[in-house]
N, C-alpha and C positions, 0 to 999 in steps of 0.2 A: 722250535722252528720246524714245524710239518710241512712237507712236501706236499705240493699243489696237487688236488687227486686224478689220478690218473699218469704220474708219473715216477718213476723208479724214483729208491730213497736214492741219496747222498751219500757216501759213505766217504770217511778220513780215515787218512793215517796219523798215529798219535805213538809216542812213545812214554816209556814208563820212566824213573830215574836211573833205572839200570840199563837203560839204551836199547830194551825191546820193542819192535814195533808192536803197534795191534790194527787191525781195521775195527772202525766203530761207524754208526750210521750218526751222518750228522745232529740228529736231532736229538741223540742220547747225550751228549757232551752238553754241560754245563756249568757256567763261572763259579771258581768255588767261592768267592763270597756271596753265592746265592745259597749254602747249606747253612744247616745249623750247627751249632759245637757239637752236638749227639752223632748228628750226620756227617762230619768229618773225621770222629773217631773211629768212623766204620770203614774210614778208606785206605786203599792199600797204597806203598811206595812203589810195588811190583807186585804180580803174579809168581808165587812158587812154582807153582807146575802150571805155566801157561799152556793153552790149544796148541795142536800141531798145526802145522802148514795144510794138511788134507782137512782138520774137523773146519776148521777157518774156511776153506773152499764151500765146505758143506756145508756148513751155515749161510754163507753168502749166496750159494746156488739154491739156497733152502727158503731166503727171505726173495730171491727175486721171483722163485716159483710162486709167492704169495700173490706178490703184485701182479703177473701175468695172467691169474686166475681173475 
């Protein structure tokens, strides 16, 4: 699902089964009966050592500086 160009992604909040949030851009999230068996062994229940609250910033201030260029 790509955003129309010229304007900012989407971004969601989604959580893991251990009830951490994360922000994700809409367009990365996808139905897991759309992987393969291969591809669902590679996914995780949680992040061990998820982003801090600042690298999260910094990302998200990192991808809107994309689109404003």
């Amino acid at each position: 699902m790509k955003e129309p160009e010229g304007k900012s992604p989407a971004y969601v909040v989604v959580k893991d089964r251990r009830g951490k949030e994360y922000i994700c851009p809409r367009d990365a999230l996808r139905d897991p009966g759309e992987f393969t068996e291969e591809e669902l062994k590679k996914c995780l229940d949680s992040l061990e050592e998820p982003f801090s609250d600042d690298e999260v910033l910094a990302i998200i201030k990192s991808e809107f500086r994309k689109v404003e260029s």
